[in-house]
C-alpha positions in Angstrom: 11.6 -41.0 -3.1 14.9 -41.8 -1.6 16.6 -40.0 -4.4 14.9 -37.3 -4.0 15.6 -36.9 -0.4 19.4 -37.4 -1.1 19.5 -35.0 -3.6 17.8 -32.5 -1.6 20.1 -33.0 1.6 22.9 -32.8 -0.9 21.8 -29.6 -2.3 21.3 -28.1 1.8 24.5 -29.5 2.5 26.8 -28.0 -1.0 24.9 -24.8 -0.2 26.3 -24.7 3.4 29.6 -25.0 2.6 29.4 -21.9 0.2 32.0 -19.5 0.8 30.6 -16.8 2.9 30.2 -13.1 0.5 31.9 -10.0 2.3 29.7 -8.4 4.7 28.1 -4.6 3.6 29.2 -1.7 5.1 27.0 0.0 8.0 24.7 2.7 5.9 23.2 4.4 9.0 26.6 5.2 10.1 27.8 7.0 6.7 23.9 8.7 6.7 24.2 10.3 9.9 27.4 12.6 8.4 26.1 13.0 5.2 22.3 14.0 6.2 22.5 17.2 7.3 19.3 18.6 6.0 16.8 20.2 8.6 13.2 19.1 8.0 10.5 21.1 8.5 6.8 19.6 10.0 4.2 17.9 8.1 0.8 19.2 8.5 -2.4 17.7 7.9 -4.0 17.7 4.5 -7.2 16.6 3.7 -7.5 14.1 1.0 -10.5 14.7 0.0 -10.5 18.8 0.3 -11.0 19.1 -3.4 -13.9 16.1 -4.4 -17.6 17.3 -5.5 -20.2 14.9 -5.5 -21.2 14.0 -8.6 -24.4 11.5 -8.5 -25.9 9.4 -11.1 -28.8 12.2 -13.0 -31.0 8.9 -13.9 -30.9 6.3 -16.4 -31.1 8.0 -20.1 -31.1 6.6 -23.4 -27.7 5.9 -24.7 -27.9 7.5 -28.1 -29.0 11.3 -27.2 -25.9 11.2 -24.6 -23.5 9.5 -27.9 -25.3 13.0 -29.9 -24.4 14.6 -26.9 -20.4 13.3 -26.8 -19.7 13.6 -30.5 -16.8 16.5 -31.7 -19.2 18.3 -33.8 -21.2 19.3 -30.8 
């Protein structure tokens, strides 16, 4: 257990002494000159504007609704 815990400080402390990567650049600030677009309001839309009810028509016997699913008819 003892090696464990040494290796695990170890690994925390090798980890810490990293060298430190090169910081990114501020995005909002290059945004704010690029974005020039004008946007327009969103209006409300209905998600479910377009949806018919469709109900189960009763239990029916499986091979007249195959007949009724085949290409031929």
């Amino acid at each position: 257990m003892k090696i464990h815990l040494l290796m695990g400080a170890s690994a925390l402390g090798l980890g810490a002494c990293a060298y430190e990567p090169t910081p990114l650049p501020s995005v909002a600030t290059q945004q704010a000159v690029v974005n020039t677009a004008v946007s327009s309001p969103i209006s409300y839309q209905d998600p479910l504007a377009g949806y018919t009810y469709r109900g189960p028509t009763g239990p029916r016997d499986w091979r007249s609704v195959n007949q009724e699913q085949t290409e031929g008819n």
